[in-house]
OpenMM code with the backbone's topology and positions (N, CA, C; nanometers):
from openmm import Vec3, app, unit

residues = "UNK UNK UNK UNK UNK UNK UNK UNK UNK UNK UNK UNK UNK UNK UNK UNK UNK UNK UNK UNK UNK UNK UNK UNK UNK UNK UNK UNK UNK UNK UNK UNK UNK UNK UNK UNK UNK UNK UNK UNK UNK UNK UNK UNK UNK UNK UNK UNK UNK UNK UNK UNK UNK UNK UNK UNK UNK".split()
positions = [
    Vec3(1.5777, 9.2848, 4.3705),
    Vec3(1.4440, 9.2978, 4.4270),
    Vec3(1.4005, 9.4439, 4.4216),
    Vec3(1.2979, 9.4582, 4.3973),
    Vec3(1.2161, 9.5834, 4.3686),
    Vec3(1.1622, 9.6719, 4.5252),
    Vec3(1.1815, 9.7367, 4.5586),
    Vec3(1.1660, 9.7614, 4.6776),
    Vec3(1.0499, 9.8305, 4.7003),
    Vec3(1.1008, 9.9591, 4.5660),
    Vec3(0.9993, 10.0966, 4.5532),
    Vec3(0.8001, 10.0220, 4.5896),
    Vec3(0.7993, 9.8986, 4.5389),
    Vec3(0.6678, 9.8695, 4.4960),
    Vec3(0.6223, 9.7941, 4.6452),
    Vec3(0.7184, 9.7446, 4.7426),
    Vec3(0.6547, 9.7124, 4.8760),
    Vec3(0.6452, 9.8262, 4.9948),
    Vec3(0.6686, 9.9800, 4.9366),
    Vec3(0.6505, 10.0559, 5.0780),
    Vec3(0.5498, 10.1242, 5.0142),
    Vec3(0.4254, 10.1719, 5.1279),
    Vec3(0.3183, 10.2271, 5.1272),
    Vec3(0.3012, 10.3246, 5.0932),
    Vec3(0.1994, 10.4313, 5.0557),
    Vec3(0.2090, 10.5688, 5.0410),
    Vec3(0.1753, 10.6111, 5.1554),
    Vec3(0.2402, 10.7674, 5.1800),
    Vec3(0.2190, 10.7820, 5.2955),
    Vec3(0.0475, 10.8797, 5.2965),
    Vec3(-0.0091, 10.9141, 5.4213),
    Vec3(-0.0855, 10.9850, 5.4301),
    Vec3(-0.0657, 11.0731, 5.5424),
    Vec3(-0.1221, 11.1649, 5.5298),
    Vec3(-0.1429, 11.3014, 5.6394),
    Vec3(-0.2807, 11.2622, 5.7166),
    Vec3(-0.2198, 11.2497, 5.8357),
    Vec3(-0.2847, 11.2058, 5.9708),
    Vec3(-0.2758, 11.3571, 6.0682),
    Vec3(-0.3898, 11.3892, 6.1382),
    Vec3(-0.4103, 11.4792, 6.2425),
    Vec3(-0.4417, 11.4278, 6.3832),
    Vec3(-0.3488, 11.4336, 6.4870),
    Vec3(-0.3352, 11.3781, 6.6244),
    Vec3(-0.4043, 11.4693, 6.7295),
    Vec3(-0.5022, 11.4164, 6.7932),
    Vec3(-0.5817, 11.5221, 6.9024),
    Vec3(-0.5755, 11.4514, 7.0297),
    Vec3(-0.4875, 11.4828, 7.1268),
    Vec3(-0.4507, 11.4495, 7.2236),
    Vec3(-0.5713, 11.5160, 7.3288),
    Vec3(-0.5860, 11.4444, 7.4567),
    Vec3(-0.7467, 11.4763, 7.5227),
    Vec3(-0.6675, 11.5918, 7.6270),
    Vec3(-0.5856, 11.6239, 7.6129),
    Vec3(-0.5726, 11.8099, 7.6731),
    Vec3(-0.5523, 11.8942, 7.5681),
    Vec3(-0.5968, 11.8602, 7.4768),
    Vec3(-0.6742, 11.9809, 7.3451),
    Vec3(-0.5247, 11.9985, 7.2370),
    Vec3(-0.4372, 11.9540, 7.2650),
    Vec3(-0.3061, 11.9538, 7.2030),
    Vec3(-0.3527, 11.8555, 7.0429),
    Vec3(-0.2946, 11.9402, 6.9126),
    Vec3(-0.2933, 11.8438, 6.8546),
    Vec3(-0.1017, 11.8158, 6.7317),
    Vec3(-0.1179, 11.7383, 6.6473),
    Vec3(0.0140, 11.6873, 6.5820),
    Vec3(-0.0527, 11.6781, 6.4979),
    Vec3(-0.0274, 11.6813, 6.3499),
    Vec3(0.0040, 11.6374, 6.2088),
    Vec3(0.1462, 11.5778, 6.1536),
    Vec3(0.1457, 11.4453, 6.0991),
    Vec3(0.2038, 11.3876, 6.0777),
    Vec3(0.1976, 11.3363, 5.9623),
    Vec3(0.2941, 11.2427, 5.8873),
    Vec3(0.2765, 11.1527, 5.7533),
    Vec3(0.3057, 11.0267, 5.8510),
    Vec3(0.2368, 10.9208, 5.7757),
    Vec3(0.2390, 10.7757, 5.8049),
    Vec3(0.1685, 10.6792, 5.6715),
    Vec3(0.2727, 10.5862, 5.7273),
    Vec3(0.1350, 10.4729, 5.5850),
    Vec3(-0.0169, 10.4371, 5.6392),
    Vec3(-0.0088, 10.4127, 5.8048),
    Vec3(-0.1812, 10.3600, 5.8296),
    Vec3(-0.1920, 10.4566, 5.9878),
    Vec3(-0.2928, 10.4644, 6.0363),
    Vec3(-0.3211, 10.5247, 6.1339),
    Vec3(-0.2158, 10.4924, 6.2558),
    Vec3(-0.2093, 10.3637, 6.2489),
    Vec3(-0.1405, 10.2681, 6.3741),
    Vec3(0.0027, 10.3406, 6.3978),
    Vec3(0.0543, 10.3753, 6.2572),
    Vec3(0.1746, 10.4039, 6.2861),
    Vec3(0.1894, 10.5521, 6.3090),
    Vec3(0.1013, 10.6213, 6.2356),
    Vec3(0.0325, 10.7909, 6.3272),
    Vec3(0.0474, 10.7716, 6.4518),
    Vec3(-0.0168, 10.6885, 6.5052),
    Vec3(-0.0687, 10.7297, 6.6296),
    Vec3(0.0829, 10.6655, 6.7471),
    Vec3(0.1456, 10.6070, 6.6811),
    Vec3(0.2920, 10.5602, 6.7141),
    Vec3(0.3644, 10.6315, 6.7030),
    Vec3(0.3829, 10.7062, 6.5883),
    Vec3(0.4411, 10.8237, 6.6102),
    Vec3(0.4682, 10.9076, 6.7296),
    Vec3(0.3060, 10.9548, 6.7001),
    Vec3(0.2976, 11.0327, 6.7734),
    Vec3(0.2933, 11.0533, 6.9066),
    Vec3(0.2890, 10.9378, 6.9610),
    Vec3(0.3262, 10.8829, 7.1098),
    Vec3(0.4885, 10.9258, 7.1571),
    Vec3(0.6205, 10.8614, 7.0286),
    Vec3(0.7182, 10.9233, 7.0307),
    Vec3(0.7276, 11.0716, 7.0719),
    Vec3(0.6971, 11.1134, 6.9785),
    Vec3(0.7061, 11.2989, 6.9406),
    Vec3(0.6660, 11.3397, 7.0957),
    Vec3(0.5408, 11.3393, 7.1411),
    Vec3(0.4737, 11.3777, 7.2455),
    Vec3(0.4015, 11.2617, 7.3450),
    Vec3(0.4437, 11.2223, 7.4041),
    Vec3(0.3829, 11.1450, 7.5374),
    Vec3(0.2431, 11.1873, 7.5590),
    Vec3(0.1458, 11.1097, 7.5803),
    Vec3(0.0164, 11.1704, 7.6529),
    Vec3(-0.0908, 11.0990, 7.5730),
    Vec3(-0.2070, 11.1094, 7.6365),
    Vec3(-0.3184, 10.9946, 7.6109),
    Vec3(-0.3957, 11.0694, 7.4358),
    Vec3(-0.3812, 10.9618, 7.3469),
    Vec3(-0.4607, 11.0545, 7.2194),
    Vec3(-0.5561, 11.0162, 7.2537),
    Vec3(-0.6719, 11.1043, 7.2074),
    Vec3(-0.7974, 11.0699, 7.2101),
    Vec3(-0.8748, 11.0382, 7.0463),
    Vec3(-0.8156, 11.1161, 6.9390),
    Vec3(-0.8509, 11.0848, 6.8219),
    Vec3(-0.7387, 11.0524, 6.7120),
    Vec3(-0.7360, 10.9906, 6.6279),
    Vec3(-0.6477, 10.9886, 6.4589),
    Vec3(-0.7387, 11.0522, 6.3867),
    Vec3(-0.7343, 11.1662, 6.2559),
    Vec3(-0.7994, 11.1482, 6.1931),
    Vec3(-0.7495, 11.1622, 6.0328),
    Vec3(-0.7548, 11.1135, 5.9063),
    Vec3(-0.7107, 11.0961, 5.8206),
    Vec3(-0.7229, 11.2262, 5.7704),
    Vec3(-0.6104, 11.2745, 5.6887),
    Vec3(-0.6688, 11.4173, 5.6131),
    Vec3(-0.6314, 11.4105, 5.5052),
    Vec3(-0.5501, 11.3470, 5.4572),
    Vec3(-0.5395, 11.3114, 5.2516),
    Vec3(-0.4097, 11.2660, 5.2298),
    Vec3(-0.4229, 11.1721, 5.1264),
    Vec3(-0.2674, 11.0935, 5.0696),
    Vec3(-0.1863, 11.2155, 5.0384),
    Vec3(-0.0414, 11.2035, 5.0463),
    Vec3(0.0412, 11.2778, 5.0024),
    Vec3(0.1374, 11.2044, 4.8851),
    Vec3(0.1079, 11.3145, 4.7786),
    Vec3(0.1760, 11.2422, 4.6514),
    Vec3(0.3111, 11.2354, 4.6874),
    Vec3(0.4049, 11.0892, 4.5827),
    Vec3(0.4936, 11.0837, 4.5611),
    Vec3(0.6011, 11.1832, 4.4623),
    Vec3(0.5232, 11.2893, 4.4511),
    Vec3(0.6082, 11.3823, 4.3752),
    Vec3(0.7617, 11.4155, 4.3242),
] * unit.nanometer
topology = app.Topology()
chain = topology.addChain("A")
for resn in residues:
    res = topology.addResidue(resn, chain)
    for name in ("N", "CA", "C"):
        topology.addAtom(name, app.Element.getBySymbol(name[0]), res)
């Protein structure tokens, strides 16, 4: 089974937490950004915002 062809590309996501704190991260969709980033740092986000695919280089 081919694996390479069922995982996502990732993208660069920017996390703005509502006490002005923010995170950059890679993820395949926002959902999992913002999951992340819940891990990493505890506290209420207030925005995701997409900032560009990152090649498989």
């Amino acid at each position: 089974m081919n694996t390479s062809s069922s995982r996502k590309p990732k993208s660069l996501f920017r996390i703005t937490y509502r006490d002005g704190a923010t995170l950059t991260t890679t993820a395949a969709t926002s959902v999992l950004a913002g999951a992340q980033a819940e891990r990493q740092r505890p506290g209420a986000i207030k925005s995701i915002k997409f900032l560009k695919k990152v090649s498989h280089g």
